[in-house]
C-alpha positions in Angstrom: 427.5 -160.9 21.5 424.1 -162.2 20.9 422.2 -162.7 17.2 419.3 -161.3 16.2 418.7 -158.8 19.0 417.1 -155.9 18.3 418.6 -152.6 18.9 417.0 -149.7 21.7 416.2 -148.1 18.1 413.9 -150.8 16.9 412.3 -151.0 20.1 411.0 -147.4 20.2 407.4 -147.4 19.0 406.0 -146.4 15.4 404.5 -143.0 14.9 401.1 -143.1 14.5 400.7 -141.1 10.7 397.5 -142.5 9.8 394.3 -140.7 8.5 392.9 -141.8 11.9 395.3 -139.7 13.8 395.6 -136.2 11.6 392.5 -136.6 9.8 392.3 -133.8 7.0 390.4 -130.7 6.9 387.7 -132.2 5.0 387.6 -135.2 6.6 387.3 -133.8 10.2 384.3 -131.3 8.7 382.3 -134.4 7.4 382.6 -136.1 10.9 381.6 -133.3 12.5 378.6 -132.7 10.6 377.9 -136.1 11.2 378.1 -136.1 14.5 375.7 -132.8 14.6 373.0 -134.6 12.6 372.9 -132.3 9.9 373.2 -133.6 5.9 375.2 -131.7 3.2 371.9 -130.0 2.7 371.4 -128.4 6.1 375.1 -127.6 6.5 374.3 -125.8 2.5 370.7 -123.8 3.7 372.5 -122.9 6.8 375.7 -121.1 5.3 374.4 -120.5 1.5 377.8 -122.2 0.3 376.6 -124.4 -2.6 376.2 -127.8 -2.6 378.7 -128.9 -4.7 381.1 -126.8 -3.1 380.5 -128.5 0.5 381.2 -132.0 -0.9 384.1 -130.9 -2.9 385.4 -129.3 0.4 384.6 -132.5 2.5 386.7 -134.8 -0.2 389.7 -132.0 0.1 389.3 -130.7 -2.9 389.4 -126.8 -2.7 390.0 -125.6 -6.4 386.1 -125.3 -6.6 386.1 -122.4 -4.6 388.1 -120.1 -6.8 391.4 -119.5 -4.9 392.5 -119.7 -1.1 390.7 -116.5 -0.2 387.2 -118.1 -0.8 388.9 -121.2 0.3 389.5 -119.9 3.7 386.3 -118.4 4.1 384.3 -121.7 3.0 386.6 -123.1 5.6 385.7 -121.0 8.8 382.0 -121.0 7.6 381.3 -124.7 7.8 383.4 -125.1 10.8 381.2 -122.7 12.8 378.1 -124.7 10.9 378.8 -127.6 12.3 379.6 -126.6 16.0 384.0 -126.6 15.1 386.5 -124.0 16.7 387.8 -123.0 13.0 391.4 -121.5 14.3 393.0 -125.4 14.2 391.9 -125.9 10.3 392.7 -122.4 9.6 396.6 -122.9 10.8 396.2 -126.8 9.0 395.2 -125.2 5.6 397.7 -122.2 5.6 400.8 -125.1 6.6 399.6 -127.2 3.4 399.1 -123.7 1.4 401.7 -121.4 2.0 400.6 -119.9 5.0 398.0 -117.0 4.8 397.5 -114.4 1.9 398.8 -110.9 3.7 396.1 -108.4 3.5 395.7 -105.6 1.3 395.2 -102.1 2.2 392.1 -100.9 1.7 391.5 -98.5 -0.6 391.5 -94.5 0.5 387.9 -93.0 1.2 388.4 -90.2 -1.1 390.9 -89.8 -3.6 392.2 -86.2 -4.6 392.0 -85.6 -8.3 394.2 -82.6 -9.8 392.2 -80.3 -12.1 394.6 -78.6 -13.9 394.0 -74.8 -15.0 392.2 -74.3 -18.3 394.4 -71.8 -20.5 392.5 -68.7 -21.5 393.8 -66.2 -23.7 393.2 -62.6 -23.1 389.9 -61.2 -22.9 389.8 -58.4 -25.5 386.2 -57.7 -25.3 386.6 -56.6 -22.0 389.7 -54.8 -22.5 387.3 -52.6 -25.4 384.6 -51.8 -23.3 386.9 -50.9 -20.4 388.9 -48.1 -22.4 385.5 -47.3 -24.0 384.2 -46.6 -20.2 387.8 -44.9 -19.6 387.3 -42.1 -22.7 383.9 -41.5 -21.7 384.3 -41.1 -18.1 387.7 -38.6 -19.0 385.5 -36.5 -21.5 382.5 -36.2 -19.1 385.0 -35.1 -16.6 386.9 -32.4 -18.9 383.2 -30.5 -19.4 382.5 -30.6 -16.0 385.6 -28.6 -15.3 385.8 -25.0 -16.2 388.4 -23.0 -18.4 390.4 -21.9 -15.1 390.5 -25.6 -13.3 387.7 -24.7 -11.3 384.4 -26.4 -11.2 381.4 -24.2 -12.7 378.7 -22.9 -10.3 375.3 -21.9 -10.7 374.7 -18.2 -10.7 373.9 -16.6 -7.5 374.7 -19.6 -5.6 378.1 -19.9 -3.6 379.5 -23.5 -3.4 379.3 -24.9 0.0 381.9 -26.3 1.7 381.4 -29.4 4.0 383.8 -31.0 6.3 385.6 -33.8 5.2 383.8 -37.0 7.0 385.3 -38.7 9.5 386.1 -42.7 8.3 384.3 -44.8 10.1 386.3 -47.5 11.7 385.5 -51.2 10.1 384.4 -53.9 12.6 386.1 -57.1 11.4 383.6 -60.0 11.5 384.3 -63.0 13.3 385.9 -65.5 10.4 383.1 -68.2 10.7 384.9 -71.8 12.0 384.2 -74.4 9.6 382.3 -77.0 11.9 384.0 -80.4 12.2 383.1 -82.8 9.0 380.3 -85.7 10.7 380.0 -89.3 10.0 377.5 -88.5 7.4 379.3 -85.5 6.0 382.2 -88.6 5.5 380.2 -91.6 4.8 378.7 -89.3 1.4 380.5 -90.0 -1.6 380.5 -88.3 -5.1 378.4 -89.8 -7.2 380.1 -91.1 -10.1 381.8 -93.7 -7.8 380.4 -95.9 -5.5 381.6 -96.0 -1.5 380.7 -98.7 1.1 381.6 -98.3 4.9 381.6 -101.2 7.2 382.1 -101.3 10.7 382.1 -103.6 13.3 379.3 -102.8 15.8 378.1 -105.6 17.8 381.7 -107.8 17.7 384.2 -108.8 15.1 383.8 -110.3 11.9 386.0 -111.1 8.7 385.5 -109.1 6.1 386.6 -109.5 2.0 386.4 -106.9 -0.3 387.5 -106.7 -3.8 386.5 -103.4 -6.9 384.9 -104.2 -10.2 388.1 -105.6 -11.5 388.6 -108.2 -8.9 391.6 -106.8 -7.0 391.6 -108.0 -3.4 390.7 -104.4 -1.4 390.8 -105.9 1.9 391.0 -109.3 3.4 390.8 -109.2 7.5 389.2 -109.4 10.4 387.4 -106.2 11.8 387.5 -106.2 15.3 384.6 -104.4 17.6 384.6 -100.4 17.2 386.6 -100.9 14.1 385.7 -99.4 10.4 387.5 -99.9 6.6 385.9 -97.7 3.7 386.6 -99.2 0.3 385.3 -97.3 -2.5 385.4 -97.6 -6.7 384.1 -96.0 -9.8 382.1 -99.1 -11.2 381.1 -101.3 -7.5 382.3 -103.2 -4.7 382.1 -106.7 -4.2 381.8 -107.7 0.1 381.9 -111.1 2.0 380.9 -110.3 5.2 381.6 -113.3 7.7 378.9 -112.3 10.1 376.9 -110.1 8.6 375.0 -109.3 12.1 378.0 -107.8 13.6 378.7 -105.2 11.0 376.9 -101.9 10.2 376.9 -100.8 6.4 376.5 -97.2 4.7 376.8 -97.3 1.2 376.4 -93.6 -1.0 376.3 -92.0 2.7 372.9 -93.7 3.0 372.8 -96.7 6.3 371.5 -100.2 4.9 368.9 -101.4 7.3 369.7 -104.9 6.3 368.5 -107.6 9.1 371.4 -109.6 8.8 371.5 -112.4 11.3 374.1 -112.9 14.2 376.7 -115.4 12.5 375.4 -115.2 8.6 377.5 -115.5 5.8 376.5 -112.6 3.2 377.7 -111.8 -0.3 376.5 -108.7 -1.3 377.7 -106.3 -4.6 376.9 -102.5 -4.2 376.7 -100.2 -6.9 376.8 -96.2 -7.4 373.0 -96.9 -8.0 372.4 -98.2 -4.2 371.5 -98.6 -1.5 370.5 -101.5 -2.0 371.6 -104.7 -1.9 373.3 -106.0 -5.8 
């Protein structure tokens, strides 16, 4: 039995936990940005995220962005900013954060709204007039007609008799087919509320959408070909992850917007628009 040896256990080498090794979200975006040459500025200009928000994010402090939504957003921004594949922080902040908000619904285009009936009582001017109409027409009718039933005739003239005419047969026209409702025909919206389409043209892009009240309408990624319509009676609120992939129509109308490839825009529509809030 020897003393003081060390057991298979205590040989087996520590595990490297430093900052070094797993640097944090902030830290790996401030050595990346480094590395690319750019300042906080450039990094700010280049993705219009504030200043302040882009050192808070770099220290890994995210309550300035006003909840993990923004957060996440901020996040995948600065990583593309500064030349990062932003899937590694993405899965890094949702294991420190809960994991990721799930998505919800967007809105319906249109909604259906249930008019009910208005209750009229009867209409007893009309009733009046049509017994009025009734009497006349009866009297008229009674003077026409002679004592014996039979209607009078003019002296030396003999009433003519014609042959009853033969009913023409009615031609049913063709019941016109209503035409298939178009893009435009869909994209228009009533205008007491305000309706924003976006679709994914030229690739995919992330998309945020909240109404007037800030409830979350949609929170996703649109992928090419794809299309969510959010609509509400005050405005909408939109982040658009990159803008220069998506198309817009907002009251029916196209926004010709030139959004460039990979731009992060924050735009509010109105029932007022098009045009940009």
């Amino acid at each position: 039995m020897s003393i003081g040896s060390n057991s298979p256990e205590d040989e087996r080498p520590f595990e490297d936990v430093s900052e070094a090794a797993h640097p944090s979200i902030g830290r790996t975006l401030q050595q990346a940005r480094i590395a690319a040459g750019l300042t906080v500025d450039d990094v700010s200009t280049a993705t219009r995220v504030r200043i302040a928000i882009v050192h808070a994010i770099e220290a890994d402090d995210f309550a300035p962005c006003g909840g993990d939504v923004y957060a996440r957003g901020h996040i995948r921004t600065l990583a593309r900013a500064v030349h990062l594949d932003p899937a590694q922080l993405m899965e890094q902040y949702d294991a420190a954060h809960g994991g990721r908000p799930a998505p919800t619904p967007a809105a319906p285009m249109f909604e259906a709204e249930r008019i009910r009936p208005e209750r009229r009582g009867p209409n007893w001017t009309a009733a009046m007039v049509a017994a009025i109409v009734a009497v006349v027409g009866f009297v008229g009718f009674t003077a026409f007609k002679g004592d014996d039933g039979t209607t009078d005739v003019a002296d030396g003239t003999t009433p003519s008799t014609s042959a009853p005419a033969t009913p023409t047969p009615k031609t049913e026209k063709p019941v016109d087919e209503k035409p298939e409702p178009s893009d435009s025909a869909i994209a228009a919206a009533p205008q007491d509320k305000v309706t924003v389409q976006v679709t994914a043209t030229d690739g995919k892009s992330w998309i945020f959408a909240k109404d007037h009240n800030g409830r979350m309408l949609f929170d996703g990624l649109l992928k090419q070909g794809e299309s969510q319509t959010f609509q509400d009676s005050e405005k909408v609120n939109l982040v658009l992850g990159d803008a220069g992939a998506v198309e817009l129509h907002v009251n029916g109308k196209k926004i010709d917007d030139d959004f460039k490839p990979g731009a992060v825009e924050r735009l509010t529509y109105t029932k007022g628009d098009p045009q940009a809030g």
